[in-house]
Every structure is written in C-alpha cells, then in structure tokens.
C-alpha positions in Angstrom: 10.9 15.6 -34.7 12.5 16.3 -38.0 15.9 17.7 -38.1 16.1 21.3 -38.8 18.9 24.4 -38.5 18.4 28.0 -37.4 21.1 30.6 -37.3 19.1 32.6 -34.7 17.4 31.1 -31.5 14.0 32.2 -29.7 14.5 32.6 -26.0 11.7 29.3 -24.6 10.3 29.3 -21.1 10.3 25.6 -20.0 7.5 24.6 -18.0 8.4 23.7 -14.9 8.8 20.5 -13.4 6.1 20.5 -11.1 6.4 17.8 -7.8 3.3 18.9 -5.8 0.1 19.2 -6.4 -1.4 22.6 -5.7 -5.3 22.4 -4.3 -6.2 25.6 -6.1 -5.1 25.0 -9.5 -8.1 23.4 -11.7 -6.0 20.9 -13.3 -2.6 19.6 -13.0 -0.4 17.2 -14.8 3.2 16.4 -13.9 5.6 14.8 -16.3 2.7 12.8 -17.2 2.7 10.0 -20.1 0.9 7.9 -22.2 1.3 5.7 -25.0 -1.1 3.8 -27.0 -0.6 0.6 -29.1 1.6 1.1 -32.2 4.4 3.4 -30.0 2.6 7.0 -31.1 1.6 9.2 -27.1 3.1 11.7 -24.8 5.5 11.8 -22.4 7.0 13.8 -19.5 3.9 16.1 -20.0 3.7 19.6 -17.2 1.1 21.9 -17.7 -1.0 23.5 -14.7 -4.7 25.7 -16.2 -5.3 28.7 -13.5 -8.8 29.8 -12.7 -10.0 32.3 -15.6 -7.0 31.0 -18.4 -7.2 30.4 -21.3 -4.6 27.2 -22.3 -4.8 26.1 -26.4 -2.8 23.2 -27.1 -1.2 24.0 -30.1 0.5 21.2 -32.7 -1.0 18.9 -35.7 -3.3 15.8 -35.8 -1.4 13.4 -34.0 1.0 15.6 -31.5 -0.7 14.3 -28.3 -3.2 17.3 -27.7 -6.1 15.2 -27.8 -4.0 12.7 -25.2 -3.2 15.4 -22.8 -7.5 16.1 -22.3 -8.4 12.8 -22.1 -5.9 12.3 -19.5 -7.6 15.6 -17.7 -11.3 14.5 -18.7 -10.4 11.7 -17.0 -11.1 8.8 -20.3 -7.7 7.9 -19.6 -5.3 7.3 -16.5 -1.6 8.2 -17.2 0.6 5.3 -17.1 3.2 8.0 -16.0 3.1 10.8 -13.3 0.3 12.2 -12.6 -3.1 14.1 -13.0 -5.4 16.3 -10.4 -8.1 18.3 -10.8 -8.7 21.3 -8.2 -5.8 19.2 -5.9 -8.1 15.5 -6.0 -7.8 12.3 -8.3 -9.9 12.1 -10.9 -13.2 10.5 -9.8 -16.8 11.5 -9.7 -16.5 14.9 -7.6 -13.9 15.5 -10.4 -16.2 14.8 -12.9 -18.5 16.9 -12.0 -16.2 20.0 -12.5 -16.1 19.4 -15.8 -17.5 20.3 -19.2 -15.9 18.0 -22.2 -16.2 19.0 -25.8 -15.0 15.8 -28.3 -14.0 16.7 -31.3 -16.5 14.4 -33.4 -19.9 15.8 -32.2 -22.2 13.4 -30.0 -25.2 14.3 -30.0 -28.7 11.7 -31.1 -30.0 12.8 -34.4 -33.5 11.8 -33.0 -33.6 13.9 -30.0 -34.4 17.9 -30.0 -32.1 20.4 -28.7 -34.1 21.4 -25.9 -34.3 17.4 -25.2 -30.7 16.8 -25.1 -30.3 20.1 -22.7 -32.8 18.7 -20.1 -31.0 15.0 -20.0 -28.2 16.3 -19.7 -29.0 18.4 -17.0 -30.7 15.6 -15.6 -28.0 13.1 -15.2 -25.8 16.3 -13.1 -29.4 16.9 -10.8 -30.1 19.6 -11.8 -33.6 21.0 -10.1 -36.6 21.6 -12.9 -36.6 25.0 -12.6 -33.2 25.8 -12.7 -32.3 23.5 -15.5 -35.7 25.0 -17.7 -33.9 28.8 -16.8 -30.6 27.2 -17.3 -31.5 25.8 -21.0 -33.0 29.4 -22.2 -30.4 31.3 -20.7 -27.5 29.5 -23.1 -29.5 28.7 -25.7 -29.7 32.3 -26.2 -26.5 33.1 -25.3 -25.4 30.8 -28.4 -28.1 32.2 -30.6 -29.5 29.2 -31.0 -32.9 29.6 -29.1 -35.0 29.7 -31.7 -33.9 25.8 -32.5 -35.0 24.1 -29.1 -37.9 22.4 -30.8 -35.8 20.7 -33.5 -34.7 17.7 -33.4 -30.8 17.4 -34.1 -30.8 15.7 -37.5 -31.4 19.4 -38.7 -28.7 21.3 -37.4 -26.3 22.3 -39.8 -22.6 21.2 -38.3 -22.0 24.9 -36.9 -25.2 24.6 -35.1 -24.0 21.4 -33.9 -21.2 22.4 -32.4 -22.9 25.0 -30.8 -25.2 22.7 -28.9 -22.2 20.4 -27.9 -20.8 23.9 -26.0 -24.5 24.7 -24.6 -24.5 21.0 -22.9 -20.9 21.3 -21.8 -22.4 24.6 -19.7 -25.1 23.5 -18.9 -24.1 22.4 -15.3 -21.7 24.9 -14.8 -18.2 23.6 -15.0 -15.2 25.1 -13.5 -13.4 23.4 -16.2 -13.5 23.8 -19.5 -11.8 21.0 -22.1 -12.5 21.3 -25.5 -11.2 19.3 -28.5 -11.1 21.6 -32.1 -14.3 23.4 -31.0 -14.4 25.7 -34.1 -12.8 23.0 -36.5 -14.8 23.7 -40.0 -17.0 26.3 -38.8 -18.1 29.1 -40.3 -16.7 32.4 -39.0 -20.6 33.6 -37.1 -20.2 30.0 -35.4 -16.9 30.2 -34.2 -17.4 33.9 -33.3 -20.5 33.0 -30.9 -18.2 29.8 -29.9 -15.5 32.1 -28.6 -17.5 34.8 -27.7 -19.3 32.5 -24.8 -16.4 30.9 -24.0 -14.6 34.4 -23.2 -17.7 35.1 -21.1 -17.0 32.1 -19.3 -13.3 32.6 -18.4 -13.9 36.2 -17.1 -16.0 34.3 -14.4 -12.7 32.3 -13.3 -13.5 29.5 -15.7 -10.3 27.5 -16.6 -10.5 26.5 -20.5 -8.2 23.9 -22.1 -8.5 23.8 -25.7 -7.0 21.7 -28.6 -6.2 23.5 -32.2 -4.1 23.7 -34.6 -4.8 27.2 -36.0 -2.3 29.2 -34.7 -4.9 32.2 -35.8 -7.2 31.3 -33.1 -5.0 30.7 -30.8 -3.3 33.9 -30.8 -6.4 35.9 -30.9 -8.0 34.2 -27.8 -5.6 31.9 -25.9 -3.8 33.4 -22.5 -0.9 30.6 -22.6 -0.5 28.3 -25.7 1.3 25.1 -25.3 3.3 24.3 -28.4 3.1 20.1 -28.4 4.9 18.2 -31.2 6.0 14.5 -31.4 4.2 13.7 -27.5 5.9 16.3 -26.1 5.6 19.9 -24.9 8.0 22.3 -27.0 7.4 25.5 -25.5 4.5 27.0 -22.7 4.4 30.8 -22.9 1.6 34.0 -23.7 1.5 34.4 -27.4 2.9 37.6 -27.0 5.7 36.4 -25.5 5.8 32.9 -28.1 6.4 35.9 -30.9 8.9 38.3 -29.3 11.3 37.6 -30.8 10.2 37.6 -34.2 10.4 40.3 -36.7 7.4 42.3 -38.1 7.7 40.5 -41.6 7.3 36.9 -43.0 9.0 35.5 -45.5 8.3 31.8 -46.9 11.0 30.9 -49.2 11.4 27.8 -51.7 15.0 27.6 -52.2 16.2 24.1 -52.0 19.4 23.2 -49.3 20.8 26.4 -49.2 24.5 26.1 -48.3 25.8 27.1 -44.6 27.6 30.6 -46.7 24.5 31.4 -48.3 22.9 31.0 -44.7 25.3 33.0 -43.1 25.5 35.6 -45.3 21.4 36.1 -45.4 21.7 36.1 -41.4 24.2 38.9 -41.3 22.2 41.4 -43.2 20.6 44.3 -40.9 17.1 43.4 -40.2 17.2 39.7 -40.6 15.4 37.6 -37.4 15.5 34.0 -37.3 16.1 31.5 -40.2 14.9 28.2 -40.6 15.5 26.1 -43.5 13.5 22.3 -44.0 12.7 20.8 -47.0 13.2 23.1 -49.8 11.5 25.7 -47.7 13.3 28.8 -46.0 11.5 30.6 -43.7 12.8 34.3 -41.9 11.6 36.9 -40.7 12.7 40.6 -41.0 12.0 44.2 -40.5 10.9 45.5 -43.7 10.2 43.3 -46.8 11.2 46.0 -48.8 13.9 46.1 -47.8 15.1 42.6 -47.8 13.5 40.9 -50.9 15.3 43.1 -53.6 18.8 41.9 -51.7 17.7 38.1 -51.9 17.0 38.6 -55.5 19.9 40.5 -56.3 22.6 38.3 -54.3 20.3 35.0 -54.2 18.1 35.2 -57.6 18.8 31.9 -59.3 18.4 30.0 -56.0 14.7 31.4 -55.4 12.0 30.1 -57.0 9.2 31.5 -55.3 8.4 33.5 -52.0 5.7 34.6 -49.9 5.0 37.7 -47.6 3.0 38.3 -44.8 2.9 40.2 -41.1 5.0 37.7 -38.5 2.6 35.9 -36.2 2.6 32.8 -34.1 2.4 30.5 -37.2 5.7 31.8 -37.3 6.7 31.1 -34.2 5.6 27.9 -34.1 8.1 27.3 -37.7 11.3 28.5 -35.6 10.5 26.5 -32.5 9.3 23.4 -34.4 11.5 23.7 -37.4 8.9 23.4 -40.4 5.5 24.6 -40.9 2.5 23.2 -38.7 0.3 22.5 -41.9 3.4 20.4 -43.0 4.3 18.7 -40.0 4.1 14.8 -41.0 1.4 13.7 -38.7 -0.7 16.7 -40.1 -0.4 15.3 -43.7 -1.1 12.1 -42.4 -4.2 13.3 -41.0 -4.9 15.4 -44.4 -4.9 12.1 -46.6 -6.7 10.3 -43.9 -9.9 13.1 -44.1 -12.7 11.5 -45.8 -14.1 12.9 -49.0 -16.7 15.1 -49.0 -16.7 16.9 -45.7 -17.7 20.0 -46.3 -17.3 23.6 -44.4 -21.1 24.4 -42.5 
C-alpha cells in the first residue's frame, strides 16, 4: 500500500477475528489466505455475509475481491484458515446453495436463452414443470422474456449479463456471489440487475458482490468491505464508512505540500480530513464556499487546479486508502491491460 499522510483520522471498525464457525451464517471466512504464483493474493481475510445482506467488496482490479469469491464459490481452497458455507465445508450440498456470477460472461453463443435456462436447471434437478414456471417467472422479472427464443450470439452485453443473473436464480440460491455484475452496462441493465437482486435479499438472500464503483456500492450495499493490497482495510455500513467526512469534496493538485502548509489548511474551521499523494490533495469540508476563496488567497500559487463535489464513499475510500481508487496502481495496471475496442452495451 502506498505511503500516504492525513492530519485527521476516520474512526475503522475492524472485523473481528472470528475462531468459530457459526451454522447460521451463509458464509464464513476466517483469517483466510491465498496467494497465487508471482506473490500477488490475500491474506488474514474475516468477513461473515448474514441472511438478507448485502456485502460489496470494494477495491481495484487486483485487490483480492475476485480471490475472496472464489475462495467462497468454492474454485479455490484457502491455503490459510478457513472457509464455510451455512456452518459445512465446501462440497456438493454447498454447492448447491449457490448462485455464481464471473465476471467474463459464460454463456454458448449457439444456444438460446430459454435453452441455457433449462440446462441449467437441469444439471440442479429441477422437475419440468417447475423449471418451465421457473424460467418465465425470471425471464420476466429481468425483462428479458421476450428473448427466450434467441440464441445468445444476439444479446447485446447488457442482455448478457442479464441472463448470467437469470441462471444464477434459477435454482434458488441462498447465496448470492457476483463478480462486477453491472461492469459496462448501461444504466436500464444495471437498474433491472439491482432491482432483482434487491428482491432477492428481502427474501433473506445473502449477496456478495465485487465492484469497484464506490457509486454502486453506496446506493445498494448493506456492509462494504474496503480490500486493498490482499487485505481487508475497513468492514462497516456505508453510512457509517462516511461519518466522518464533511459535506464537501475537494480534489486538489498541489504538489508536496509542506507539513506548515498542511497544518495550517487543517486548522481552519470546517476542514475534515486531509490526504495528500502524488501531487494530489484531497479534503473535505463544510461549505466550499467557504473554504476555496481562503486556499486561493493564502495557498494561490501552490494550486493549480481543483475540483468540487458532495462527499461520498469514493471519499472515504481516499482517506482510508490514501489515494483515489481509480488511481490505485493495480487499477491502472488493469486500465492499460483493457483491450481496445470494448465498448459500453
């Protein structure tokens, strides 16, 4: 984790060391770890999902987000503590309480949607009739019924995604883990996304999900893990997560300011936490009004350029982290990695 300085500090829940497993919970990891060739994994990893919550797992491309599901999907074992879902081992009764979402979307171009419905429904035994009622129920309930027929080639990557939730349903899963569901959406897709997913939880469904929009995850998460470098940061409500922030954001570029100038910016009435990594400055304070004519006036020469905007968890995420999520290095990795041409659908 990069090295960074605040002159005010945001109270952090830790999560708790859990050393039993509890039967009732849906899944369960304690100080669980992993690491894959090449060093990069997670480690001394906590986190318990309740029935009906609603858990994001918030960092960049490379945190360990997608490591922490498979290690509750069950892809992977950890090499390190341990895993349970609703108080067992992973196996096939495990399994079976399930519904995985993977990021890269998997279904066969040659099959229809109402095709890869019924196999799927299939391989969990589902009886005829209740997989048929089943399939029409959530294909409507995703707005995507009137698509059964075609085959999966067609599906624009919104509708796409929309089928991989359907299938994750489909045999009605007490668990929920999905991978950057809405990643490149378009806003209806990700609204129909959440809106079945919300459905879902308020039947006692536990959800896991991977992002890194700290948009989305304020708006629909119940607890959001922050995760950074393989390991977990902070594990509180998003109300909670921004507290202690002020109502304002302000993104500065002023390169290394000095510990006075720091100082004397935290003194001023109204001024919340301060952060300061790589050229940037980031704060948060009462009233912009108020504050942005005193940085100019005292700190004018220094500033080249600022932005405002209402605090939010993207802001929490800065002071607990200590630089921006979309510039956290494993995010940029991930940026210039992206292939060309991949387009919003």
């Amino acid at each position: 984790m990069a090295a960074y300085r605040t002159t005010d500090t945001l109270k952090l829940v830790p999560s708790p060391v859990h050393s039993s497993i509890d039967s009732e919970l849906p899944a369960q990891l304690s100080a669980a770890g992993f690491e894959w060739p090449g060093g990069r994994g997670v480690s001394d990893i906590d986190l318990q999902v309740r029935r009906g919550e609603t858990v994001t797992l918030l960092g960049p491309n490379g945190a360990g987000k997608s490591t922490i599901l498979k290690m509750l999907s069950g892809e992977i074992a950890p090499q390190r503590g341990g895993v349970a879902i609703f108080g067992s081992p992973h196996g096939a009764a495990a399994r079976r309480q399930i519904g995985l979402v993977l990021q890269e979307p998997s279904t066969d171009d040659l099959m229809t949607v109402q095709e890869t419905l019924l196999l799927h429904g299939r391989l969990f035994g589902l009886p005829r009739v209740e997989l048929s009622r089943r399939c029409d129920d959530i294909l409507s309930a995703l707005d995507i019924a009137d698509r059964a027929g075609d085959r999966c080639e067609t599906l624009s990557g919104g509708l796409r995604r929309r089928l991989d939730i359907a299938r994750a349903l489909l045999h009605d899963p007490e668990l929920l883990l999905l991978d950057e569901p809405t990643l490149a959406l378009d806003p209806e897709s990700s609204a129909a996304i959440w809106y079945s997913l919300q459905r879902r939880a308020a039947a006692g469904v536990a959800i896991v999900v991977c992002s890194n929009d700290t948009a989305e995850a304020e708006a629909n998460a119940d607890r959001v893990v922050i995760i950074s470098d393989g390991r977990v940061l902070a594990d509180d409500t998003p109300q909670h997560l921004t507290s202690a922030l002020k109502h304002d954001a302000l993104e500065l570029d002023w390169p290394s300011p000095s510990d006075h100038e720091l100082s004397t910016l935290a003194s001023w009435d109204g001024v919340g936490a301060i952060a300061s990594h790589d050229g940037a400055l980031h704060l948060t304070v009462d009233s912009s009004a108020e504050i942005v004519p005193l940085l100019f006036q005292h700190f004018g020469s220094r500033i080249s350029g600022i932005r405002i905007r209402e605090s939010s968890l993207r802001d929490a995420w800065f002071q607990i982290v200590g630089l921006p999520l979309d510039e956290h290095p494993t995010q940029q990795a991930a940026a210039r990695e992206r292939p060309e041409g991949v387009q919003q659908q």
